[in-house]
N, C-alpha and C positions, 0 to 999 in steps of 0.2 A: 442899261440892261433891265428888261422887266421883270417879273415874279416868274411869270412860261418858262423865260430862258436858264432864269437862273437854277429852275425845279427840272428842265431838263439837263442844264451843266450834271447835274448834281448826279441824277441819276444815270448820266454818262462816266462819273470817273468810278460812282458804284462798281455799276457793272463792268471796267474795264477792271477795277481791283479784284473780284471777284474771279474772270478772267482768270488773272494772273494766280492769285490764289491756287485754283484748280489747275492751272499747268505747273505750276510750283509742287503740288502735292503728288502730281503723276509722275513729275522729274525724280522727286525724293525717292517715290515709290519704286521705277525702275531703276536707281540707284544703288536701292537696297537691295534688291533683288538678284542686281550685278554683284554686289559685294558677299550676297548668301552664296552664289553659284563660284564665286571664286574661292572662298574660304571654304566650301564642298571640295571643289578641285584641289586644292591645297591640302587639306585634311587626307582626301584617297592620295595623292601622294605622297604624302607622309608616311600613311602606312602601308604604303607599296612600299617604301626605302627599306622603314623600319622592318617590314616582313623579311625582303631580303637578307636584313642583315642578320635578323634573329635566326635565320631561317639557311645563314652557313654552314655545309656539311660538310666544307671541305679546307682542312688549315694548313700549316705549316709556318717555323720555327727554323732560318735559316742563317747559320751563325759561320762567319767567316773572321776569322783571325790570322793575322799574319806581322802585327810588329810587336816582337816579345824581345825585350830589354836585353834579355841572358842570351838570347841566339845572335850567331852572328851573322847573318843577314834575314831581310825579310820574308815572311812567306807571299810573296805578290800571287801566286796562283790561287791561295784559299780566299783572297778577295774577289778575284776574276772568277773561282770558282761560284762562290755565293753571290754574284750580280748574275752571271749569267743562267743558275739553275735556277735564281729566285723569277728572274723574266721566264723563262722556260715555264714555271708551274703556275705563273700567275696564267699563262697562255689557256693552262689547262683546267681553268676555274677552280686553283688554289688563292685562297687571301692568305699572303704573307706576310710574314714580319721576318723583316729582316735584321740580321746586329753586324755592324761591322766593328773589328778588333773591341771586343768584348771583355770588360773591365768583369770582376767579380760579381756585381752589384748589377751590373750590364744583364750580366745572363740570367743570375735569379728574378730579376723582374721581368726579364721575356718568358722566362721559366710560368712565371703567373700569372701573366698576360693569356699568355698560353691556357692556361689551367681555368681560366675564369671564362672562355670563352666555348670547351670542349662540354659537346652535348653527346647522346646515347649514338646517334646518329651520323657522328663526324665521324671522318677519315683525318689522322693526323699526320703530318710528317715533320720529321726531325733531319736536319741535318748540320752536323759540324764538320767545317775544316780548320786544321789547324795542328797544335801539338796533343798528342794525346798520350795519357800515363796510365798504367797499371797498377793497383796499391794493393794488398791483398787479393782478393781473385775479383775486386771491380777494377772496371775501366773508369777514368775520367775525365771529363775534356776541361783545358786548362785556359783561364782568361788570360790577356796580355797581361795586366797587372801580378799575377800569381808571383810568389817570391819564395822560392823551392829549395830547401837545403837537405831533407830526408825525408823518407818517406811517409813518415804523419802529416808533412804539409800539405802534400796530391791531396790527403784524403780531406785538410782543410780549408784548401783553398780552390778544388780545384771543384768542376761539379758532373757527378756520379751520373752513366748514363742510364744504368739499372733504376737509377732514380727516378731520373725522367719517362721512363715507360714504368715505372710503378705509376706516377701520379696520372700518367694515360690511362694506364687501368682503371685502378680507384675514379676515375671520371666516367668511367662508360663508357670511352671512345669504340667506335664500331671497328674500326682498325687503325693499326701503329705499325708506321713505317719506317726507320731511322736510316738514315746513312751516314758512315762514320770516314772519313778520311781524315785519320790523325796518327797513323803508324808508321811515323817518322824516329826517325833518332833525334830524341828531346836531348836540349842545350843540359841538362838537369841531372843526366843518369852519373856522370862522371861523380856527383857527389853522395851516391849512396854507400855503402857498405858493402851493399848484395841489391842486385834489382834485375829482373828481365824487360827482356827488349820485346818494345810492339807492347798490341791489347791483352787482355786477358780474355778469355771467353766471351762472350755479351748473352746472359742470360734471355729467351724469349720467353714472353708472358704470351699468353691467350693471345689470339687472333692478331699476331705482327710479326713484321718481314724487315730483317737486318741485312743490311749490306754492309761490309766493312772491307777498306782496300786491300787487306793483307789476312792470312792466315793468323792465328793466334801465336804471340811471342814472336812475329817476326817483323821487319821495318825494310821499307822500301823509300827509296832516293824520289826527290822530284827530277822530273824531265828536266827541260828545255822548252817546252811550248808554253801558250798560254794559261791553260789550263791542267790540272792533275791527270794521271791517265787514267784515274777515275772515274773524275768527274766528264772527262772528255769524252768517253765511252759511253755514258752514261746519259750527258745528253745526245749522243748521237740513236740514241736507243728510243728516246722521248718521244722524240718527232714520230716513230711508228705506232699505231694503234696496237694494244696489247694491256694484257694485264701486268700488275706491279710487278708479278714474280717474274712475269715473263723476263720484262726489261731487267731487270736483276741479274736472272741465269744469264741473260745473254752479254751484259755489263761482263761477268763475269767469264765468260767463257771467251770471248773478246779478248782479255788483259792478257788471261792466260797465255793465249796462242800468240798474241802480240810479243810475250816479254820471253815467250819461250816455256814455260813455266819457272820463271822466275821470279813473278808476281803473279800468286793466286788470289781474288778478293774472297770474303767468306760472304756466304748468302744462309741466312738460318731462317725460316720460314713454320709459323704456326699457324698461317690461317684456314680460314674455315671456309673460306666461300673467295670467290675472285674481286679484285680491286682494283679497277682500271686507274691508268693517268690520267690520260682524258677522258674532260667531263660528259662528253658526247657518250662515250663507252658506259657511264655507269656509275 
């Protein structure tokens, strides 16, 4: 090989390296470029989620109990009660949280769950099935674990529904909804001294709507079906378009005619303005 060839080798592998160089540096380039454009898509996603989620205005708190120690058999409806209302309200753009047979500790941290999550703008709902006790002129709904001998322990163990729509207030919630089915004859009363049967009152705050299955001081039997006649009512109410009070009244007006007037539920109503169930409505 002579000095030409070798001076042309040479400035052959140059320019091939060169070459390479430059397509190397284009590859990097639209590389990065892919990876800026994904990590953009990834970021607006993010905060499309997180918008959503900050941006919930509509909860619910849906506590079904039904294996309490001291009764003698289970309440299987107040489970089937809270799976199937909790699917019902998820349908209607509720995020729930659901508790099933609900330990003390159980409910006060849904309680806060709750509480840490309510803005100016939610609509909340509350609902318990299960055993419910009156202790002085509160009502209160009672975890499975609760261990009841007179009437100071409802109010220590058990937890106050007046409660739970104080701390709705004190939050700002735009409205408060509860439904209460726990006006059974609790395993419990035989050991008081003096006690009434059923709920006591349910005090309404500002802008919230109570439903409760029975009239105040009185107790009504479960059926036979799957569900409470209720709760049964209640979702059959759901499915229509309407405001909250509506399906309420009509829940109500429903059981009545159904039991004869032998079960009336009470419906107490403060608000201010209409509150549909579904999300469509409003």
């Amino acid at each position: 090989m002579n000095v030409r060839q070798l001076d042309i080798s040479r400035r052959s592998i140059a320019l091939v390296a060169a070459l390479i160089g430059t397509v190397s540096l284009a590859i990097g380039a639209h590389a990065a470029l892919n990876m800026r454009a994904l990590d953009a898509a990834k970021a607006v996603s993010t905060d499309q989620v997180t918008g959503s989620l900050g941006q919930t205005s509509r909860l619910a708190l849906v506590i079904g109990n039904g294996h309490y120690p001291d009764a003698t058999a289970p309440l299987t409806q107040s489970i089937n009660d809270a799976r199937a209302l909790s699917s019902s309200l998820r349908k209607n753009g509720f995020d729930v949280d659901m508790v099933e047979d609900a330990s003390k500790d159980d409910m006060v941290r849904a309680v806060n769950r709750l509480k840490s999550r309510i803005k100016h703008d939610t609509v909340v709902m509350l609902f318990f099935g299960g055993y419910g006790v009156q202790a002085g002129r509160e009502s209160y709904m009672l975890p499975v674990d609760a261990v009841i001998w007179k009437e100071s322990d409802v109010r220590r163990q058990g937890v106050s529904i007046e409660g739970v729509l104080g701390m709705m207030k004190e939050q700002g919630a735009k409205a408060k909804l509860v439904v209460v089915d726990a006006s059974r004859r609790n395993p419990y009363e035989r050991r008081f001294r003096s006690y009434s049967h059923g709920l006591a009152p349910i005090g309404t705050p500002d802008n919230a709507l109570i439903l409760s299955s029975a009239s105040p001081g009185k107790v009504v039997d479960d059926g036979k079906g799957e569900h409470s006649t209720l709760v049964g009512e209640l979702l059959s109410n759901l499915t229509a378009q309407g405001s909250a009070e509506s399906v309420f009244n009509k829940t109500r007006v429903a059981i009545s005619r159904a039991s004869e007037g032998d079960q009336v539920p009470t419906v107490s109503s403060s608000l201010l303005e209409d509150v549909q169930f579904s999300e469509a409505g409003g």
